[in-house]
C-alpha positions in Angstrom: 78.3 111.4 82.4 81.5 110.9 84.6 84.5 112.7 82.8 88.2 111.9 84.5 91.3 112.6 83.5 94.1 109.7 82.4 94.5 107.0 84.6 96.6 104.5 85.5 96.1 101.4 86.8 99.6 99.3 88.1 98.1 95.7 88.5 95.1 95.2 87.0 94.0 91.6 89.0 90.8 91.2 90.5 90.1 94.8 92.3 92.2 96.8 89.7 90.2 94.7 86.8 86.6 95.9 88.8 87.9 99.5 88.8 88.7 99.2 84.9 85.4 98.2 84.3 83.5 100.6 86.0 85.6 102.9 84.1 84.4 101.4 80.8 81.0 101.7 81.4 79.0 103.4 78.7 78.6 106.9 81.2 82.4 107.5 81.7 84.4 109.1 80.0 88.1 109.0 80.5 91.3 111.3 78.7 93.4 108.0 78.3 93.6 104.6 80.7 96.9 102.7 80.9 97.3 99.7 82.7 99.6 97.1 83.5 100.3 93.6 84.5 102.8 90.7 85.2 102.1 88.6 82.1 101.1 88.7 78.6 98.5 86.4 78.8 96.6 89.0 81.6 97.6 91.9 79.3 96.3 91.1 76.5 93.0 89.9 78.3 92.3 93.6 78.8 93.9 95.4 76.0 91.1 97.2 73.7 90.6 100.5 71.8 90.1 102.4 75.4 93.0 100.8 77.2 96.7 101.0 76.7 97.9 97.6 78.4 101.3 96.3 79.3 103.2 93.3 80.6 106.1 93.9 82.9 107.6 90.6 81.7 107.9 91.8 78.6 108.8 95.2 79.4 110.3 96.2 82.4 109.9 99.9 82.2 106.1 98.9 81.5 105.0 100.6 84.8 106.8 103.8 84.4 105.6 104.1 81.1 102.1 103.7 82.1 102.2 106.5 85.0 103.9 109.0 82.5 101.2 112.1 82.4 98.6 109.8 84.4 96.6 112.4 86.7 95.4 109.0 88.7 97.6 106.1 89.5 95.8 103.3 91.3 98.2 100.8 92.7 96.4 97.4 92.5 99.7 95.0 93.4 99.2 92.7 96.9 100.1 94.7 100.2 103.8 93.5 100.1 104.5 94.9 96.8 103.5 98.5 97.0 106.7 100.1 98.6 108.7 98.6 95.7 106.9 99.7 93.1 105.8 102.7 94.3 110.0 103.2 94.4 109.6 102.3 90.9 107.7 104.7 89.4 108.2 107.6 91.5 110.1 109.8 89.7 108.6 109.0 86.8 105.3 110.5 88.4 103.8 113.9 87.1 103.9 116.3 90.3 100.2 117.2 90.1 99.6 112.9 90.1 97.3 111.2 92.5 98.7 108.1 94.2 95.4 105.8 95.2 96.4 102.1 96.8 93.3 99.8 96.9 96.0 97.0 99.0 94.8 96.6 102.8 97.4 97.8 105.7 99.6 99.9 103.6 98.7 103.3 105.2 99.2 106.8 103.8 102.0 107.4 106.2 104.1 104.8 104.3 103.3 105.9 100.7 103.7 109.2 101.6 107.0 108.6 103.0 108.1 107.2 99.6 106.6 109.7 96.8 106.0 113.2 96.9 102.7 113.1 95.6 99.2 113.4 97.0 98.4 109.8 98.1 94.8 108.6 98.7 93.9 105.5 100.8 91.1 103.8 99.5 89.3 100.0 100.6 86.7 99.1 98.0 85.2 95.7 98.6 84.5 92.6 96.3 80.9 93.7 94.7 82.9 96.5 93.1 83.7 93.4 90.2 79.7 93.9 89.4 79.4 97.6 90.0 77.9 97.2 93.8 80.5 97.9 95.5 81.1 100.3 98.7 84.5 102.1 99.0 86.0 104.1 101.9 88.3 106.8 100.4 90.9 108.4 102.8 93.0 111.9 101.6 96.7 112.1 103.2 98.3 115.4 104.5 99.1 116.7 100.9 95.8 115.7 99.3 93.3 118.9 98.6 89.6 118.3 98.7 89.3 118.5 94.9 91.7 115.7 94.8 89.2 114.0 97.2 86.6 114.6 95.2 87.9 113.4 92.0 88.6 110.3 93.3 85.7 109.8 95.1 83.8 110.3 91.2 86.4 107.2 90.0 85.3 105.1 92.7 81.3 105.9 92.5 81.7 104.1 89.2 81.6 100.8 90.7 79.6 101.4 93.7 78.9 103.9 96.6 81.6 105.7 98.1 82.1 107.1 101.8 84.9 109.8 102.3 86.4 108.9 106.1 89.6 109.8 107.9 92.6 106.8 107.6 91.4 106.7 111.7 88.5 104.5 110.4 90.2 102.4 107.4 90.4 99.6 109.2 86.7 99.7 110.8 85.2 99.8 107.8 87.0 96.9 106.2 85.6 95.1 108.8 82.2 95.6 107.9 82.1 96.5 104.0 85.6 94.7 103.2 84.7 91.2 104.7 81.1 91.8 104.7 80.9 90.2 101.9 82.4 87.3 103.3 79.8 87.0 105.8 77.1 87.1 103.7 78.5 84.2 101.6 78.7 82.1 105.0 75.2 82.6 105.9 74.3 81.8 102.0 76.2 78.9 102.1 74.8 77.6 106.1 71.0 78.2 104.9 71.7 76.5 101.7 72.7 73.2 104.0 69.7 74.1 105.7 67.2 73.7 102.7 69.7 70.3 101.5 69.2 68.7 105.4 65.1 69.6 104.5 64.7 67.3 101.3 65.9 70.3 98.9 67.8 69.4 96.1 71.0 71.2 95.5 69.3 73.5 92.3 66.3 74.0 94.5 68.4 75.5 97.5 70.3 77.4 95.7 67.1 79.1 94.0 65.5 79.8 97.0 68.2 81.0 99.2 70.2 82.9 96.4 67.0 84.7 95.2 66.1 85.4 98.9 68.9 87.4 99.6 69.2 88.9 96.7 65.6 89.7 96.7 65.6 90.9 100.2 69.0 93.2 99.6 67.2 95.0 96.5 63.7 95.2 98.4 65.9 96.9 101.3 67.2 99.3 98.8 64.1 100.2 97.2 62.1 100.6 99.9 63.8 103.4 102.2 62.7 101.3 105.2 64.9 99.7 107.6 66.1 96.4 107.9 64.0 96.6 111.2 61.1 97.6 110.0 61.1 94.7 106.9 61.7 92.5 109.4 58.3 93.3 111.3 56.2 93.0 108.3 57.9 89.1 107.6 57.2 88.7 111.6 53.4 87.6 112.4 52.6 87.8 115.6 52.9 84.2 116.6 53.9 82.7 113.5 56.4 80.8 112.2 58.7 83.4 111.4 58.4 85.0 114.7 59.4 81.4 116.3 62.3 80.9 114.0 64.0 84.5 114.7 63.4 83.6 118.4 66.2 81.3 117.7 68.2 83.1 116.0 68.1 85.9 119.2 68.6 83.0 121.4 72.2 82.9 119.6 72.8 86.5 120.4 73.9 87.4 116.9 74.9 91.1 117.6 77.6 89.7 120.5 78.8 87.8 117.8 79.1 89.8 114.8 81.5 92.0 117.6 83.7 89.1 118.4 84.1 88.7 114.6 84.4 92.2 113.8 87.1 92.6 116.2 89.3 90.1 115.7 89.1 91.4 111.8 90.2 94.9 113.3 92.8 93.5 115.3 94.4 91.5 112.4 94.1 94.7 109.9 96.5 96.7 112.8 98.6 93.6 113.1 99.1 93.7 109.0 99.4 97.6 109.5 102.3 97.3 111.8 104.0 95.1 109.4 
């Protein structure tokens, strides 16, 4: 059983909606969770006996209202909107208050700069919406290592967690934030793959969805590497062994650090405003 104290959750869209559900889950147990969002329509969506749920449209002080005695405040707005409201509710903030931000390139300098609060940085990534997600949690200069810890619990309810220095935010968004990105390409190229070989589109979809899938829990389960997995597919001249002979030919690891770096180079130009 995970036990945290009240929460709230400013913008609950797709990221901010994953985090409320993980905190809904059947093992966590929360003191209150308040949460807010632009329309009606989306607040009422999440509204239930465990959640306190506001527009702004209808309310304008919606936001301070929700942050009033909130232990955690997870900002969930888009990049360009967290100065503002984290202007907003500032002094409506209790002192001992967490500030988390889940948007990319607003770093803890910034937040910091506008509350007085311990702020924590954190970059979950899309599978967090079905409770396998990875998160990299950075503490700022006020933030103790209980605060760390607390919301590195929050976060392990959608997913693993990994507690880095802000140095590496940006890194790991590159690999666990648009990873999952990367996977969806190579889903969707072997998909064409099986269509250009007679497949039909249900058929594809079967066989490439459930091998990935497949292989990503067998990886899991097994405690072996990904190189070692891949020996036991690879017969010594077989077919496999001549198709990943291809693949090398492609020099797949020079490419995944072209594509990794111009993700890393775009998250500093975002930084930098």
């Amino acid at each position: 059983m995970t036990t945290l104290p009240t929460i709230a959750i400013l913008g609950a869209g797709s990221m901010g909606g994953a985090i409320l559900s993980g905190l809904l889950q059947p093992d966590v147990r929360t003191e209150g969770i308040r949460v807010t969002n632009r329309t009606h329509h989306k607040a009422d969506a999440v509204r239930s006996d465990r959640v306190i749920s506001l527009a702004v449209d209808g309310d304008p002080d919606a936001n301070t209202i929700a942050v009033d005695g909130a232990k955690i405040v997870i900002i969930g707005v888009k990049p360009a909107m967290v100065p503002d409201l984290l202007r907003e509710v500032a002094p409506a903030l209790a002192s001992d208050a967490i500030v988390v931000s889940v948007a990319a390139g607003v770093t803890i300098a910034t937040m910091e700069s506008i509350v007085l609060n311990p702020v924590v940085r954190a970059m979950p990534n899309t599978p967090a919406v079905v409770g396998k997600g990875v998160t990299g949690v950075s503490g700022g200069s006020r933030t103790s290592e209980a605060d760390v810890e607390l919301i590195t619990a929050l976060f392990h309810t959608v997913g693993d967690v990994l507690v880095i220095p802000e140095s590496k935010i940006d890194a790991l968004s590159t690999i666990s934030g648009s990873g999952p990105a990367y996977v969806f390409y190579l889903i969707e190229e072997l998909t064409k793959t099986a269509r250009g070989l007679g497949f039909t589109d249900d058929e594809a979809r079967v066989m490439v969805n459930g091998t990935f899938r497949g292989s990503a829990d067998l990886l899991v389960s097994s405690g072996e590497t990904p190189q070692e997995l891949r020996r036991r597919v690879t017969s010594p001249k077989g077919t496999t062994e001549r198709a990943v002979a291809e693949l090398e030919k492609a020099h797949l690891s020079d490419l995944f650090d072209r594509a990794t770096a111009a993700a890393l180079a775009r998250a500093k130009e975002l930084a930098a405003g």
